[in-house]
C-alpha positions as CSV (number, residue, x, y, z in Angstrom):
1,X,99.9,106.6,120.0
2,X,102.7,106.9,117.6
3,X,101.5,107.9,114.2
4,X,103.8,105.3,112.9
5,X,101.3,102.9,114.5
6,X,98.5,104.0,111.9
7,X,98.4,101.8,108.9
8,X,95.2,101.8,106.2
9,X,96.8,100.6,103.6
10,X,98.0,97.0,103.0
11,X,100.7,95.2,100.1
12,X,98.9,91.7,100.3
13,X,100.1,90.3,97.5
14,X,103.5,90.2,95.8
15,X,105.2,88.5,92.2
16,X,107.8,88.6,90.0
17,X,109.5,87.2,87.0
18,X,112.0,87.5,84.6
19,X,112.8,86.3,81.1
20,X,113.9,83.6,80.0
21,X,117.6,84.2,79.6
22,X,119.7,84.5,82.3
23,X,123.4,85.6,81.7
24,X,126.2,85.9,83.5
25,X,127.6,88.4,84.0
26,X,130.7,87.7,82.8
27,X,129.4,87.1,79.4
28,X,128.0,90.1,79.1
29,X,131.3,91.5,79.9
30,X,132.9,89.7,77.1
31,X,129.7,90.7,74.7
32,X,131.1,94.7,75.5
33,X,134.4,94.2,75.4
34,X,134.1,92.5,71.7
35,X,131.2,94.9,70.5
36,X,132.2,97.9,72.0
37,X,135.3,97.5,70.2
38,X,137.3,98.7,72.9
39,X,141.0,99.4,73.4
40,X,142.9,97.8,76.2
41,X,142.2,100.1,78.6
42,X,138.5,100.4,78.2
43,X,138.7,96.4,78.0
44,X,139.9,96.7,81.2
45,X,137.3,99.2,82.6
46,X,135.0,96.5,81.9
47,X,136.9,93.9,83.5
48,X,137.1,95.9,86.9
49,X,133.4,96.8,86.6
50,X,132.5,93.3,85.8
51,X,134.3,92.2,89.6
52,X,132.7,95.3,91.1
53,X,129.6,95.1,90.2
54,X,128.8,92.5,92.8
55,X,126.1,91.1,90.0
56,X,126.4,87.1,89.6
57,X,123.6,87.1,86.6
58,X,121.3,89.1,84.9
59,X,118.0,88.0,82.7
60,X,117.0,90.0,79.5
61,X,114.6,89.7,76.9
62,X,117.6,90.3,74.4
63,X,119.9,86.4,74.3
64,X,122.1,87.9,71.8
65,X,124.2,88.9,75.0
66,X,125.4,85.2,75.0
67,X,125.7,84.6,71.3
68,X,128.1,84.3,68.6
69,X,127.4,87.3,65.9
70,X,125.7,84.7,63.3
71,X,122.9,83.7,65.5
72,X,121.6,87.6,66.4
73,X,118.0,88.0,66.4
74,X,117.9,91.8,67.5
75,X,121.1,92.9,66.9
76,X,123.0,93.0,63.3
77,X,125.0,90.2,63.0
78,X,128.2,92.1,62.8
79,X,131.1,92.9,65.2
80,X,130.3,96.5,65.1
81,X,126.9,95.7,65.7
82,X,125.6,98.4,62.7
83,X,123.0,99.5,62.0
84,X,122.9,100.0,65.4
85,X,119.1,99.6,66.5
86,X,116.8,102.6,66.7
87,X,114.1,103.4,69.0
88,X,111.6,102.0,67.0
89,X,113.0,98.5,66.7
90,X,113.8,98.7,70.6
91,X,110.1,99.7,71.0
92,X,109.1,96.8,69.0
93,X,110.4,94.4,71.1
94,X,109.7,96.2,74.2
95,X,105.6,95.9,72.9
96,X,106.6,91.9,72.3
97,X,107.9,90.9,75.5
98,X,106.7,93.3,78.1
99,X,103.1,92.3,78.6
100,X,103.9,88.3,78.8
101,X,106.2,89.4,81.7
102,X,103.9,92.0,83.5
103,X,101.0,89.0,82.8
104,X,103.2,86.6,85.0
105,X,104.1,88.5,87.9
106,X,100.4,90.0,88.2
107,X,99.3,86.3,88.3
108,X,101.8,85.3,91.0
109,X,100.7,88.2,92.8
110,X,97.1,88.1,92.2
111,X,97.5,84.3,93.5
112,X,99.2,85.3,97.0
113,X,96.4,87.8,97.3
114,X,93.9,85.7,96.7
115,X,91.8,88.1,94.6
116,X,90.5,87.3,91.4
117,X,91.3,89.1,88.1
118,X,87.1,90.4,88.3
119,X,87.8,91.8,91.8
120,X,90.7,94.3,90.7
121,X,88.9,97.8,90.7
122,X,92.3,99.9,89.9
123,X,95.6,99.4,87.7
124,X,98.6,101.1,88.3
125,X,101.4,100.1,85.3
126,X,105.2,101.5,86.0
127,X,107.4,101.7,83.7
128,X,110.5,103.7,82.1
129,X,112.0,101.7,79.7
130,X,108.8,101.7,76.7
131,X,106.1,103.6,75.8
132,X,103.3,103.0,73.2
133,X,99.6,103.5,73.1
134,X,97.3,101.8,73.3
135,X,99.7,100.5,76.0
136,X,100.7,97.8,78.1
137,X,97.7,99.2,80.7
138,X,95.3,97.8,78.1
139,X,97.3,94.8,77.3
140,X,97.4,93.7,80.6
141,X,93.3,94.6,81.4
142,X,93.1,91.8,78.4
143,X,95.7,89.1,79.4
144,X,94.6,89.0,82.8
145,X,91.0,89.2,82.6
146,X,90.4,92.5,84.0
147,X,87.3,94.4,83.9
148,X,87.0,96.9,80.8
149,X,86.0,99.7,83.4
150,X,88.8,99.0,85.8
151,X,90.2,102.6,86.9
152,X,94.1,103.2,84.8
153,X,96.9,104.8,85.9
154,X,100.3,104.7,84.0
155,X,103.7,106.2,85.9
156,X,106.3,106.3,83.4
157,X,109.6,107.6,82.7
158,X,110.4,108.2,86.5
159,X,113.0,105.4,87.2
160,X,114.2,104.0,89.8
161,X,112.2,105.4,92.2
162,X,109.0,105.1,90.6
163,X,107.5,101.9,92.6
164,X,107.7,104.1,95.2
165,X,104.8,106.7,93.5
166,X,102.4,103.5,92.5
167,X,102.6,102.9,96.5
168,X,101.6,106.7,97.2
169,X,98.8,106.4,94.5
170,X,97.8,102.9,95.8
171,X,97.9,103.9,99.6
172,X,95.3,107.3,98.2
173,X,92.9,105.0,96.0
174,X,92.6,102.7,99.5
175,X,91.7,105.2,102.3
176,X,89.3,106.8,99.8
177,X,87.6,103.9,99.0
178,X,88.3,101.1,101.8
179,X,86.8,98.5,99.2
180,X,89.3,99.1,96.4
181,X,91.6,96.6,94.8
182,X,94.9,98.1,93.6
183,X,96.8,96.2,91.5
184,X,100.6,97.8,90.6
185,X,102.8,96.1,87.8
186,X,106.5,97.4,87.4
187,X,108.0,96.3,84.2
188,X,111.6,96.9,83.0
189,X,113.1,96.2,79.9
190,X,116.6,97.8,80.6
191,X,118.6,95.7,78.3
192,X,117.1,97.1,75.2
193,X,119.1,100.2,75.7
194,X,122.7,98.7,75.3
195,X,125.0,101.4,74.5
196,X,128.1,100.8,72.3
197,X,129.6,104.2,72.4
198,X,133.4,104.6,74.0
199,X,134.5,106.5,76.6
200,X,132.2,107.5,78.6
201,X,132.2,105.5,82.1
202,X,128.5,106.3,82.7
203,X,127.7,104.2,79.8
204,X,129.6,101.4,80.7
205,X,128.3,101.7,84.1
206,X,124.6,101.4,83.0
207,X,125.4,98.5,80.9
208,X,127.0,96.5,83.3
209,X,124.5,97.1,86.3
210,X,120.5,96.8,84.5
211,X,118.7,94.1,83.9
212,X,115.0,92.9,83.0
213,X,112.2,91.9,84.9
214,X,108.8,92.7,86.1
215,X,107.0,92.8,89.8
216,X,103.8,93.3,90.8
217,X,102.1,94.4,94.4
218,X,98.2,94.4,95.3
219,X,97.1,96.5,97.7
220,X,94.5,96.7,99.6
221,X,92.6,98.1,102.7
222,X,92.1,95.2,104.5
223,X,94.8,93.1,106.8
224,X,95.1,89.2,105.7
225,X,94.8,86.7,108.3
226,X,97.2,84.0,108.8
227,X,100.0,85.3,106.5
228,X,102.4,88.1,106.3
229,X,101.3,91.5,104.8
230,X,103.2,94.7,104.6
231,X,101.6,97.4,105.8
232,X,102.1,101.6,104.2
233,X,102.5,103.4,107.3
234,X,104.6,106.9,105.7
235,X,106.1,108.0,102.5
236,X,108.6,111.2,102.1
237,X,110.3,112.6,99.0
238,X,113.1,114.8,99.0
239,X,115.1,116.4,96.2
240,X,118.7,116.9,95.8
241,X,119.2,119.0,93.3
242,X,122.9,119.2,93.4
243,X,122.9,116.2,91.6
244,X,120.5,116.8,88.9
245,X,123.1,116.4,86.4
246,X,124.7,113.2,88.0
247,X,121.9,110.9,87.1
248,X,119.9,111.5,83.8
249,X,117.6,109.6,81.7
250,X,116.7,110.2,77.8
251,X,115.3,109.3,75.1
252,X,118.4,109.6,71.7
253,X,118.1,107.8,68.2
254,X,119.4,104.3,69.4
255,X,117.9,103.7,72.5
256,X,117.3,105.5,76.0
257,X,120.3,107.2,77.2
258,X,121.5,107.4,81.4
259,X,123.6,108.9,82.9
260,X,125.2,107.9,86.1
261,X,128.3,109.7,86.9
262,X,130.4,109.0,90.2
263,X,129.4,111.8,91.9
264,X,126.0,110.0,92.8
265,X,127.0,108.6,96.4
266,X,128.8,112.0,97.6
267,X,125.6,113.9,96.4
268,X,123.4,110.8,98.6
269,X,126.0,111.3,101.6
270,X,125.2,114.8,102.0
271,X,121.5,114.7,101.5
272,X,120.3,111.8,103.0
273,X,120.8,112.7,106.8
274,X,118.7,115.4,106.1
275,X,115.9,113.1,105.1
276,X,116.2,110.5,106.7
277,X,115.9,113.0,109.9
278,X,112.2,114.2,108.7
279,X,111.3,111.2,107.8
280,X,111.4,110.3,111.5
281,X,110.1,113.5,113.0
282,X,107.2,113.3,110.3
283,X,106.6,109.4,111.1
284,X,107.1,109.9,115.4
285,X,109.4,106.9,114.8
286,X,113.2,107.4,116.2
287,X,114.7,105.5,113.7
288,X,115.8,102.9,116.0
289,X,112.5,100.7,115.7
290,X,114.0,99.7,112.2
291,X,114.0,96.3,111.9
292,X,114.9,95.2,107.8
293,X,115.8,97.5,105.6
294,X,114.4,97.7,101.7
295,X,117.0,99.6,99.8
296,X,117.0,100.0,95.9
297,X,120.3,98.2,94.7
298,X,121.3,101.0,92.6
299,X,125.0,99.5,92.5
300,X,127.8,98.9,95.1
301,X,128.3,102.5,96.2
302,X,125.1,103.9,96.2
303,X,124.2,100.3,98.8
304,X,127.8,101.3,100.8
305,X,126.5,105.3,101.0
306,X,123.1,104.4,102.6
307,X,125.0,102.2,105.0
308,X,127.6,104.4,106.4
309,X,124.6,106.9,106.7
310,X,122.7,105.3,108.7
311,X,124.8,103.1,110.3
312,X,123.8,99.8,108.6
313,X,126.2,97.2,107.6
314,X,126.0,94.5,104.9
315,X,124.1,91.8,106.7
316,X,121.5,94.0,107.4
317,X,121.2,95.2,103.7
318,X,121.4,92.0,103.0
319,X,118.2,91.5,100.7
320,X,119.5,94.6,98.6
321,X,122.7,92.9,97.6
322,X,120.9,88.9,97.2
323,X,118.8,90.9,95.0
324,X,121.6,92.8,92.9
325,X,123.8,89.3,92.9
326,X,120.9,87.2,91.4
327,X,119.1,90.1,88.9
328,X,121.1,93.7,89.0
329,X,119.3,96.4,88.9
330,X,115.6,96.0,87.4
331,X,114.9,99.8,87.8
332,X,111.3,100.6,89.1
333,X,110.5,96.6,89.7
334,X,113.5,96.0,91.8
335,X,111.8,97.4,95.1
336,X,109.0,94.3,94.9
337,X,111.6,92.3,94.1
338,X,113.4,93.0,97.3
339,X,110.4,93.0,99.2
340,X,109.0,89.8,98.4
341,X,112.5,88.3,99.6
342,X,112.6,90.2,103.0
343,X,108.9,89.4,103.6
344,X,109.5,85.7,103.0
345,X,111.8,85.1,105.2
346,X,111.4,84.0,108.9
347,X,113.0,86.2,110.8
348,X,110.3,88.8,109.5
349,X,108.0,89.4,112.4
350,X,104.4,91.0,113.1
351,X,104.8,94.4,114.1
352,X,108.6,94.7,112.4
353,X,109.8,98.4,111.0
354,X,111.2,98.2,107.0
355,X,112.8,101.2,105.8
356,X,112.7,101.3,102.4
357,X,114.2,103.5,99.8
358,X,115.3,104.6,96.1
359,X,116.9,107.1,94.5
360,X,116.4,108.4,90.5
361,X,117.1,111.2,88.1
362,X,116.2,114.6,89.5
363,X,118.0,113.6,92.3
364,X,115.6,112.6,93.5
365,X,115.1,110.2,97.0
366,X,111.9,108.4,97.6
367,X,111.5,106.7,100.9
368,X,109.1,104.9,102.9
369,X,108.4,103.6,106.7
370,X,106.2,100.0,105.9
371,X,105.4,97.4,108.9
372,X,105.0,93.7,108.9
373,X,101.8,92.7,109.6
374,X,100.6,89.0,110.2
């Protein structure tokens, strides 16, 4: 039998949320354009990346993106938007907002599970847009009811990409110990890290694509009856490091810092075949068993790269780029995000082949062959 077959490890239970403020993107294109102070030209950057983007709305934690300067809560009130807010203040907020918004997707997920808060026996918290200690782990053990000797795990600082780890760790934690409960909560709070500097298009880029929001997964060893599950069937990582330059993440004085130059989808187009090809020698699957595809909306290009790779075209990335129009790019939580809208929808069948994937600083490529399972 095809090892692609074997499956121990189950997602049973998806959620999400967002904010409360959901802005279009066009106003946030108008809030960089005026704050930024740019000339024409880099008014005009934003315009075309505002069209380009393929983003209808994002949510954030931070309304001042849809306010005149007098009724700023985070951000000066002044056009120039100094002093320009440090980490701290960032980190503030970030200690403020993300636990509420971890809490709710964990309960949605929980919910579709069906296992109660008492029952969760591990805790896997993602982030890499805050840090602080005690952190949002413990936070969340309190909001949600969790026992005080449930097993912690934080992944941070990883990206992208990172979901993709919490599933490797989950997927471990199960076939040890068939009885185990592993509850994963992604939370990003990208919009704290609006840069204002000029000039450099990687900065513009990363403002116009990230957004906020927070998923959760529960996974478990055991298949559901009577309702669609998502079964871990193979992971593979691969490094590019031609590209290690091309997408970088740090922490500066006002804020965390990316950068996302163009070169990303060249560097993607050259190593992907490459993975993609062991994937399916490690897996026994050919490749053309896929059925849905579960690709990180890292922007426009990156989604076009992946499709010319593998032969793909927009309709059947489709859940990538509903995902990207209605949120942008949450970092780590977008994957559960684009699951839990593939997964709900009909034409998702027992037995169906999702490739997923996401790509982060390093460069690093995490993929993953999962299954639908009903």
């Amino acid at each position: 039998m095809p090892k692609y077959k074997d499956c121990h490890a189950f997602i049973t239970g998806l959620g999400i949320a967002v904010p409360p403020y959901r802005i279009a993107q066009e106003v946030i294109g108008r809030f960089m354009k005026r704050h930024m102070m740019s000339q024409k030209p880099i008014a005009r950057q934003i315009d075309r990346l505002t069209r380009q983007s393929l983003i209808d709305y994002r949510y954030t934690v931070v309304k001042d993106y849809a306010l005149e300067p007098e009724y700023f809560t985070f951000y000066p009130p002044k056009e120039d938007l100094e002093p320009f807010p440090t980490v701290s203040r960032r980190m503030q907020l970030y200690r403020e907002a993300a636990p509420e918004l971890g809490a709710q997707a964990a309960v949605e997920c929980l919910a579709e599970a069906e296992v109660a808060p008492s029952d969760v026996t591990h805790l896997i918290c993602v982030s890499c847009t805050g840090m602080y200690a005690p952190g949002l782990d413990i936070d969340l053990v309190e909001r949600l009811g969790l026992s005080h000797s449930v097993a912690r795990t934080s992944i941070l600082f990883m990206g992208c990409y990172a979901a993709f780890n919490a599933l490797k760790a989950a997927s471990a934690i199960v076939a040890e110990n068939p009885g185990a409960r592993v509850l994963i909560v992604c939370v990003e709070l990208c919009s704290l890290h609006f840069q204002k500097h000029e000039g450099e298009n990687s900065r513009l880029l990363s403002n116009m694509l990230f957004g906020d929001g927070a998923s959760a997964a529960m996974v478990e060893n055991r298949r559901p009856k009577q309702r669609k599950a998502i079964g871990l069937v193979h992971f593979l990582c691969d490094l590019f490091p031609e590209g290690k330059d091309d997408m970088t993440w740090e922490i500066a004085d006002w804020g965390f810092v990316m950068k996302l130059s163009s070169s990303v989808p060249e560097v993607l187009r050259d190593g992907l075949p490459r993975m993609i090809g062991k994937l399916r020698r490690e897996s026994g699957c050919t490749g053309e068993e896929f059925r849905h595809f579960a690709i990180h909306p890292g922007g426009p290009r990156i989604l076009e790269t992946v499709e010319q790779v593998m032969g793909l075209n927009r309709e059947d990335n489709r859940w990538a780029y509903e995902i990207l129009r209605d949120y942008g790019n949450m970092s780590s939580a977008t994957l559960f995000f684009v699951l839990h809208r593939l997964i709900g929808h009909e034409n998702s069948s027992d037995g169906d082949l999702i490739y997923a994937a996401a790509f982060g600083p390093g460069l690093t490529c995490e993929s993953a062959l999962l299954r639908v399972s009903v």
